[in-house]
C-alpha positions in Angstrom: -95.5 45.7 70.3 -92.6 44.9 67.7 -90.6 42.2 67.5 -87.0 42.7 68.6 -85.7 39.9 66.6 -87.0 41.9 63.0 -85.5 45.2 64.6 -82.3 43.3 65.0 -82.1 41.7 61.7 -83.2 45.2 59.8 -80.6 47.1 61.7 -77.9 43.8 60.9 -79.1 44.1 57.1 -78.3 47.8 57.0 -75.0 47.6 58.2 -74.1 45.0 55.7 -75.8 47.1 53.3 -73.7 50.0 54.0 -70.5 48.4 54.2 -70.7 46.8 51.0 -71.9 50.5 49.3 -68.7 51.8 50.9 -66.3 48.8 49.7 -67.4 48.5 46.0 -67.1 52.3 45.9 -63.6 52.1 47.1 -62.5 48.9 45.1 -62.1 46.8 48.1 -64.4 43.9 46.7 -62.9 43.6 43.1 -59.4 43.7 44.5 -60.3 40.9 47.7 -62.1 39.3 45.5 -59.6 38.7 42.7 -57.0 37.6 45.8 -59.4 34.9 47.0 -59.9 33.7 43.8 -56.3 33.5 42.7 -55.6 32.0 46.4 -58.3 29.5 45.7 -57.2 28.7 41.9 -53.2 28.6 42.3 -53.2 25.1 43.9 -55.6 23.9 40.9 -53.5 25.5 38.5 -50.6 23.6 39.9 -52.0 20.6 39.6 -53.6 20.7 36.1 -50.0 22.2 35.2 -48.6 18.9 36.7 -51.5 16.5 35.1 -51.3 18.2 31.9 -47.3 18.2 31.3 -46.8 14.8 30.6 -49.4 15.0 27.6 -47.9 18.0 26.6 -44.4 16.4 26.7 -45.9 13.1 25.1 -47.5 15.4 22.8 -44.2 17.2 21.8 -42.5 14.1 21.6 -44.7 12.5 18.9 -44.2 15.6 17.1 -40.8 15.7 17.3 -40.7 11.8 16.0 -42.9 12.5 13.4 -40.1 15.4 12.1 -37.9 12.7 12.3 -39.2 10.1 10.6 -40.0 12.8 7.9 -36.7 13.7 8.0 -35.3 10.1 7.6 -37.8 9.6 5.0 -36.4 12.8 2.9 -32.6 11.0 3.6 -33.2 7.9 2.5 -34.6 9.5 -0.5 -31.5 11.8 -1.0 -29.3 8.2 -0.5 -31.3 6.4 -3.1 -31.3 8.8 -5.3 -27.6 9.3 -5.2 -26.7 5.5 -5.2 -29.3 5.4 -8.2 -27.0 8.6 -9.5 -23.9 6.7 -8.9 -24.7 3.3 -10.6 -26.0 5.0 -13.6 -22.2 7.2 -13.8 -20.7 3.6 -13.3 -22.9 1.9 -16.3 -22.6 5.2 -18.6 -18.5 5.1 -17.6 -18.5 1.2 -18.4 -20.7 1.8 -21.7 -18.5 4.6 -22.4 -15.6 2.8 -22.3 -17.1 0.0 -24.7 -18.3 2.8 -27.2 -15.2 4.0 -27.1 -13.3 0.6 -27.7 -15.7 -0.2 -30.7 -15.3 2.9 -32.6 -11.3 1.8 -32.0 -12.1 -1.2 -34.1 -14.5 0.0 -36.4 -12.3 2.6 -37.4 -9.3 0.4 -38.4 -11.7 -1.9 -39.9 -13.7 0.5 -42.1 -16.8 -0.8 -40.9 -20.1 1.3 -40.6 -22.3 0.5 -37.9 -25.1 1.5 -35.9 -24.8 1.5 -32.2 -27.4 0.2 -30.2 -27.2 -1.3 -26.6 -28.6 -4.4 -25.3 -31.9 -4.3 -23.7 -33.1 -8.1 -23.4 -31.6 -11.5 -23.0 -34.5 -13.9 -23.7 -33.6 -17.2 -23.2 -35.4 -20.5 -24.4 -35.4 -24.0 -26.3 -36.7 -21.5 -29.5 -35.0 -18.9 -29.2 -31.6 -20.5 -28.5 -28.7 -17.8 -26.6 -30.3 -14.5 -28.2 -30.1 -10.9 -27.3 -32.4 -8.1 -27.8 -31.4 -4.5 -29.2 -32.8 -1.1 -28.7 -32.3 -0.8 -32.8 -34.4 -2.1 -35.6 -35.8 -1.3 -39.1 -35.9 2.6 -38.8 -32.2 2.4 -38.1 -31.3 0.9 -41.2 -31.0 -3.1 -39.6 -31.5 -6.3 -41.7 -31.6 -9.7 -41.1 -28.4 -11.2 -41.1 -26.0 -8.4 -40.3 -22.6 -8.7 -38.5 -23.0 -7.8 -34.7 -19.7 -7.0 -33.2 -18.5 -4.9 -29.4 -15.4 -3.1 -29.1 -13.5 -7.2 -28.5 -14.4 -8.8 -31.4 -17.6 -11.1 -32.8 -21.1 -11.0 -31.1 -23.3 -12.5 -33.5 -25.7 -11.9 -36.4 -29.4 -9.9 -36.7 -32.0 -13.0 -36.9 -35.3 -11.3 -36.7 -35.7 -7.0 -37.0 -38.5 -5.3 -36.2 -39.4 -1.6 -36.1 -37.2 -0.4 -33.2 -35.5 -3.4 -31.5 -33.9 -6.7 -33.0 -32.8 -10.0 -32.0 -29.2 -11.2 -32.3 -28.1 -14.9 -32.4 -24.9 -15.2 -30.3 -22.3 -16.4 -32.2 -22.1 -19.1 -29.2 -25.4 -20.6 -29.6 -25.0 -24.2 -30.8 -26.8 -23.8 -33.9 -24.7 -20.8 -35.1 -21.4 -22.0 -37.5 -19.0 -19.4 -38.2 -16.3 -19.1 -41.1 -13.3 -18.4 -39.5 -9.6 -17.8 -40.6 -6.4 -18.9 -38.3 -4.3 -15.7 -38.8 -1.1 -17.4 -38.3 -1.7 -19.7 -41.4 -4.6 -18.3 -43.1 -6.2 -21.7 -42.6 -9.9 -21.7 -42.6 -12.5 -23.8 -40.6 -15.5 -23.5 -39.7 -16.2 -22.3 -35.4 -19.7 -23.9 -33.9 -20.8 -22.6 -30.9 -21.3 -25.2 -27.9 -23.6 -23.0 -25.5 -23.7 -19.9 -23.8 -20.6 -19.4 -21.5 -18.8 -22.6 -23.3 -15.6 -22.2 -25.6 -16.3 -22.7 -29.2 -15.4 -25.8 -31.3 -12.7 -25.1 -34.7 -13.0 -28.1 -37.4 -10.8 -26.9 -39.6 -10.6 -27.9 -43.4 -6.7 -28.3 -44.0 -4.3 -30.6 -42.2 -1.9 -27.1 -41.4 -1.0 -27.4 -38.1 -3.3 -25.6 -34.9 -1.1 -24.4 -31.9 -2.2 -23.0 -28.6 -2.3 -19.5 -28.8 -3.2 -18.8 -32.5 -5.8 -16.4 -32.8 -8.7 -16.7 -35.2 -10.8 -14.1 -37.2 -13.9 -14.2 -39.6 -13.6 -15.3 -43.0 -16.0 -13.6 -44.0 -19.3 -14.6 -46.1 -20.6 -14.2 -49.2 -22.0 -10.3 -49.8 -20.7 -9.9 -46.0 -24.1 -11.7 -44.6 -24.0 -12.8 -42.3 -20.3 -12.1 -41.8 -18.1 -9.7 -42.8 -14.2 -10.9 -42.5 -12.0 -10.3 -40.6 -13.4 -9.4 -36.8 -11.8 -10.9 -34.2 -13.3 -14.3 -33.1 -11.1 -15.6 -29.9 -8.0 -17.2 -29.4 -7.0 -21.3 -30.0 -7.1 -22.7 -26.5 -7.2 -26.4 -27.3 -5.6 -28.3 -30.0 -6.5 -32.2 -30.6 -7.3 -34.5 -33.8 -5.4 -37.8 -34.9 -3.1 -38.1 -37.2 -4.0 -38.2 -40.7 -7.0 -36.3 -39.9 -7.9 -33.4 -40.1 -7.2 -31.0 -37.3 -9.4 -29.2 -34.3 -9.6 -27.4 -31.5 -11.1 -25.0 -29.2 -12.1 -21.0 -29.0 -11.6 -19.0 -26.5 -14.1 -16.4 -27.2 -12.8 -12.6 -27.2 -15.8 -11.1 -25.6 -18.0 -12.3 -22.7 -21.4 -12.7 -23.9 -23.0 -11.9 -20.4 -21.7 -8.6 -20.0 -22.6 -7.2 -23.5 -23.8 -3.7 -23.0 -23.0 -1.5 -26.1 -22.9 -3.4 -30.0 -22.5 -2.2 -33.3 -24.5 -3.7 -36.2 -22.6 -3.7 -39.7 -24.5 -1.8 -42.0 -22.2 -1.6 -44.9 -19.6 -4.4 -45.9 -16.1 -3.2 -46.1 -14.2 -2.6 -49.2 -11.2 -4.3 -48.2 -10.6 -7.1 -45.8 -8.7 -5.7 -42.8 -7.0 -9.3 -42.4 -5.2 -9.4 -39.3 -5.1 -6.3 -38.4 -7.8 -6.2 -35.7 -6.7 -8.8 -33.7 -6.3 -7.8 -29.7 -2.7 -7.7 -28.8 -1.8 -10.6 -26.2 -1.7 -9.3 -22.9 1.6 -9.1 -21.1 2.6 -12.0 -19.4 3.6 -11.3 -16.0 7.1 -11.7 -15.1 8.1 -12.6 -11.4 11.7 -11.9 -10.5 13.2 -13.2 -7.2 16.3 -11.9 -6.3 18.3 -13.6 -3.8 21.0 -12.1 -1.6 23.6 -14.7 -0.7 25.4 -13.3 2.1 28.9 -14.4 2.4 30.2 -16.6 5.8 32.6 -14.6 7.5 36.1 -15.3 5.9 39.1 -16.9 8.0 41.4 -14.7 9.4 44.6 -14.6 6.8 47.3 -13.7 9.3 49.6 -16.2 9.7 50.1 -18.0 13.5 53.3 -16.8 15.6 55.9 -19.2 14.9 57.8 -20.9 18.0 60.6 -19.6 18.9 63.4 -22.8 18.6 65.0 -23.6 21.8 69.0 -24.0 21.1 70.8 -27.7 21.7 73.1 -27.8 24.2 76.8 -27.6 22.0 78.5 -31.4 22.5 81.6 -31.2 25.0 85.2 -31.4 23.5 87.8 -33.5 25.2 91.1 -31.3 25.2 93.7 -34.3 26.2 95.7 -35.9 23.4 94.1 -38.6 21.6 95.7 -42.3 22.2 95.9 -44.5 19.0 96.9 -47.8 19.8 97.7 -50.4 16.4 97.1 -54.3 16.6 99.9 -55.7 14.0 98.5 -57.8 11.7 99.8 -61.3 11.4 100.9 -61.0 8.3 103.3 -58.4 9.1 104.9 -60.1 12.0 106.2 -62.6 9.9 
């Protein structure tokens, strides 16, 4: 006898068969199957969406912050680069100007030069108030050549070498100048007293020094170290006793810390230019005050209304006839 629980579960295994033949051949399956898949994904989907959108912001943001750094980066570059541009217009304007100035004197003078600029300012108990020069041997340089700027007297060459050379200041207290007043044509002998000091003017004639007077080289023998006649500075002090001979103090034309651009004298002139390079004084500033004075208001000129006179009362006459009476004198009643 069979068992009706087998025929039960055969016949319950058909059916299912059967219906699932009849479904995938009519796309029922794929198409239910997809929609319970994407009804059973969407919530996860939402939720790794919502996880997953902070990183992805975070993610975007360092990005972003990384363009901008880069970006800052290339800026700053761009600003340094242009500030660099800027201060090198400013110091080839400024050297410029001082090439330009120099040539000025040169030319008047009838020097001949070689430019060079100023590259060092080594400073020590040896080497005393030096500079160092982008110009040496191969540029024609000696030792003891007249350096000069576009103002007046620098120093002299004190050591050359191939392509740079070292220049004694003419402010360095072992440098002694031969110098010339130009009012007088007086000559002394200017010793520098350090590097930003004035220089000291011993003088060997007992013609007077004023305030004022300015002073030039004398010039040396064969022009070394010192050709005449560049401009040395202007006499700011003037002392001595009497009977003695006279001194004073320099006021340098140029400012030894902001040398830049110098010419070295190759070639001593043919004639002394004397006076004739000297700076012209600069104008001294005149202040005008003008005052207005305004006038007080002025008293009236019309004269006061007189008073008008009150008349006297007239004196009464008396009308009657006048009675003379006469006393006889004594005499006549005699």
């Amino acid at each position: 006898m069979r068992d009706p629980r087998r025929i039960r579960l055969f016949f319950a295994l058909a059916v299912v068969t059967s219906i699932t033949l009849l479904a995938t051949s009519s796309g029922l399956i794929g198409s239910n199957a997809r929609a319970f898949t994407s009804a059973w994904m969407s919530p996860l989907q939402v939720a790794g969406h919502g996880i997953a959108s902070p990183f992805h912001s975070l993610a975007t943001a360092i990005g972003d912050l990384a363009t901008l750094r880069d970006e800052n980066t290339a800026l700053r570059k761009d600003n340094d680069s242009l500030h660099s541009r800027l201060v090198t217009s400013l110091d080839d304007h400024q050297r410029l100007g001082e090439l330009e100035s120099m040539l000025g004197l040169v030319s008047k003078g009838q020097y001949k030069i070689v430019t060079a600029h100023v590259v060092a300012w080594p400073q020590s108990e040896d080497t005393g108030a030096t500079v160092q020069i982008d110009a040496g041997r191969r540029d024609g340089l000696l030792v003891g050549m007249t350096v000069l700027s576009g103002k007046g007297l620098v120093g002299a060459t004190t050591s050359v070498g191939t392509s740079t050379a070292t220049v004694r200041l003419f402010t360095d207290p072992d440098s002694h100048v031969g110098v010339r007043v130009a009012r007088t044509s007086a000559i002394g002998v200017a010793s520098g007293s350090g590097r930003d000091e004035d220089i000291h003017l011993d003088m060997f004639s007992m013609l007077d020094l004023k305030v004022g007077d300015p002073v030039v080289t004398r010039g040396s023998l064969n022009g070394i170290p010192f050709v005449p006649g560049v401009p040395v500075g202007r006499i700011v002090t003037v002392g001595g006793t009497a009977g003695e001979l006279p001194i004073g103090t320099i006021k340098p034309y140029i400012d030894v810390n902001a040398l830049t651009v110098v010419g070295v004298v190759v070639a001593v002139p043919k004639l002394d230019p004397r006076d004739g390079l000297i700076p012209k004084p600069l104008p001294t500033p005149t202040i005008t005050v003008r005052v207005t004075v305004t006038a007080p208001p002025a008293a009236s000129t019309t004269p006061a209304p007189l008073a008008t006179p009150t008349p006297a009362a007239s004196p009464r006459r008396s009308i009657g006839k006048a009675s003379m009476s006469a006393t006889p004198s004594p005499r006549a009643s005699r």
